[in-house]
Residue frames relative to the residue before (quaternion, step in Angstrom):
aa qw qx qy qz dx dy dz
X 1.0000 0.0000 0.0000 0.0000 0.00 0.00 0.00
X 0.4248 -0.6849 0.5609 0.1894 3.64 -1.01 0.71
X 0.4229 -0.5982 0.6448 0.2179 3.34 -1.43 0.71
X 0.7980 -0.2909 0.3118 0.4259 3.36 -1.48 0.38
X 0.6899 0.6276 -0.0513 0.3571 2.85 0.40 -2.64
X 0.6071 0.6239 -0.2287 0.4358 3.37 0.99 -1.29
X 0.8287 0.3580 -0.0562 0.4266 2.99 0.72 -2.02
X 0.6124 0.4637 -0.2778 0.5769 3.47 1.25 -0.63
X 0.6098 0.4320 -0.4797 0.4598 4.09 0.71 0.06
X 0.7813 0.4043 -0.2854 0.3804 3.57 1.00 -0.93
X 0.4065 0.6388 -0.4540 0.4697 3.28 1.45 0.29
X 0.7501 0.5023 -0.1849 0.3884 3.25 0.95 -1.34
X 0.5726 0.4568 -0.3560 0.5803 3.79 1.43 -0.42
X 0.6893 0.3453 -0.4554 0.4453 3.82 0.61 -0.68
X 0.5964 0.5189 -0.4188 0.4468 4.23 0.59 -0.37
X 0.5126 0.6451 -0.3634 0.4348 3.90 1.53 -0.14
X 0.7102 0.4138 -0.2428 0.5152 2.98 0.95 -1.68
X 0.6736 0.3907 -0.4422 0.4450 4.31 0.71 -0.65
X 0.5276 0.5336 -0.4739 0.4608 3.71 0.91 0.06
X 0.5678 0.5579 -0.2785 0.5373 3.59 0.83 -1.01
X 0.8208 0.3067 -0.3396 0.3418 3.79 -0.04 -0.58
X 0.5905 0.5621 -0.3617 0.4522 3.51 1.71 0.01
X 0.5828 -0.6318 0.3150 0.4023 3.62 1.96 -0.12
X 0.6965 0.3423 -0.3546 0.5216 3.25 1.14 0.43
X 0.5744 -0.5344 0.6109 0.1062 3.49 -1.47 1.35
X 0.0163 -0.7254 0.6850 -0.0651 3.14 -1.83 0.93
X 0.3923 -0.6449 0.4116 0.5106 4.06 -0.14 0.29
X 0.6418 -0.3724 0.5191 0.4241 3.42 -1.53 -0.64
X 0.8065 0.2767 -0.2804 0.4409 3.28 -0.78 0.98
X 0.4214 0.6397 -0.5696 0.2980 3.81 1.40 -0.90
X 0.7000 -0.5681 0.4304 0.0442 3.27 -1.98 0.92
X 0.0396 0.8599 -0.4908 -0.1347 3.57 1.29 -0.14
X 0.5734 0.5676 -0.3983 0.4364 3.81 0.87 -0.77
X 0.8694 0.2580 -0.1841 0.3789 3.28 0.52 -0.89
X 0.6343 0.5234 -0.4636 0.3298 3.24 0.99 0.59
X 0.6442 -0.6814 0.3321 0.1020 3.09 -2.19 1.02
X 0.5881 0.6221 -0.2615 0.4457 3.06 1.80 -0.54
X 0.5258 -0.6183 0.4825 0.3293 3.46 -0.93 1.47
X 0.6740 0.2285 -0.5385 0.4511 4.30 -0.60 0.22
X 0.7402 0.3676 -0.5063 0.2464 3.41 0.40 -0.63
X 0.5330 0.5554 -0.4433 0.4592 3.75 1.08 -0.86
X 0.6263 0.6250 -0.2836 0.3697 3.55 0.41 -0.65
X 0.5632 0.4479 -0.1738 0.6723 3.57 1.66 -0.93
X 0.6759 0.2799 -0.4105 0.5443 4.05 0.10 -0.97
X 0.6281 0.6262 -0.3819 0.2599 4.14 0.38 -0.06
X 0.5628 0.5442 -0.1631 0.6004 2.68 1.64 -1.24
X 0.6775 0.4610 -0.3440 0.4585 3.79 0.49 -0.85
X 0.6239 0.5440 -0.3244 0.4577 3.55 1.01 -0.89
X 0.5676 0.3224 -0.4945 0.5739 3.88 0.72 -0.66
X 0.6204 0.4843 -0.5510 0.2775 3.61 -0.28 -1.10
X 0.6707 0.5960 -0.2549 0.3605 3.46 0.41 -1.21
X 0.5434 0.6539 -0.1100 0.5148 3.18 1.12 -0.90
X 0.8084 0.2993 -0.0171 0.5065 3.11 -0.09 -1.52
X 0.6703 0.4579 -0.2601 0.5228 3.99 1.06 -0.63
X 0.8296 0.2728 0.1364 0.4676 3.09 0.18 -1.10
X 0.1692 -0.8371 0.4860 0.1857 3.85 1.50 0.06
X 0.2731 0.6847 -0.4791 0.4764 3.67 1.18 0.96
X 0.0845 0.6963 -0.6847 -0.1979 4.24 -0.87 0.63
X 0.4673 -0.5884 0.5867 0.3019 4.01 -1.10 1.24
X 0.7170 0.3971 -0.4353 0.3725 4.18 0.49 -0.30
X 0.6233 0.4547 -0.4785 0.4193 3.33 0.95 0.50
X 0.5567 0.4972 -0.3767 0.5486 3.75 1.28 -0.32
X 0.4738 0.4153 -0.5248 0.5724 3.89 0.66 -0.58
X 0.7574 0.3704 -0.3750 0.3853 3.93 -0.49 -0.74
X 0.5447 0.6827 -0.3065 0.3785 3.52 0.79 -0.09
X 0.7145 0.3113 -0.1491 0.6086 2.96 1.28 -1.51
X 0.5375 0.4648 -0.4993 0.4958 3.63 0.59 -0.24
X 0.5271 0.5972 -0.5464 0.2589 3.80 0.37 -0.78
């Protein structure tokens, strides 16, 4: 079973790679959840269906977790 952290980092590495196919670069670690710009929010969305749809896991309920 995955921790939050777990699930909310690999959310964040697959929203890297949909940031990555639009040509733009993020470090390791960047936050995708918390960001404000429309490609990136657009990428942590996209990772969230994947997530979803793979893995029948939603990362906005583990982000609430860790904020808890």
């Amino acid at each position: 079973m995955r921790t939050d952290r777990e699930i909310v980092n690999q959310t964040n590495d697959v929203a890297r790679m949909l940031y990555r196919l639009r040509g733009y670069d993020v470090p390791i670690g960047y936050k995708f959840e918390l960001a404000t710009h429309p490609h990136e929010r657009e990428a942590w969305e996209g990772a969230c269906n994947a997530q979803i749809i793979l893995t029948e896991t939603d990362p906005r309920d583990a982000v609430s977790n860790l904020e808890d």
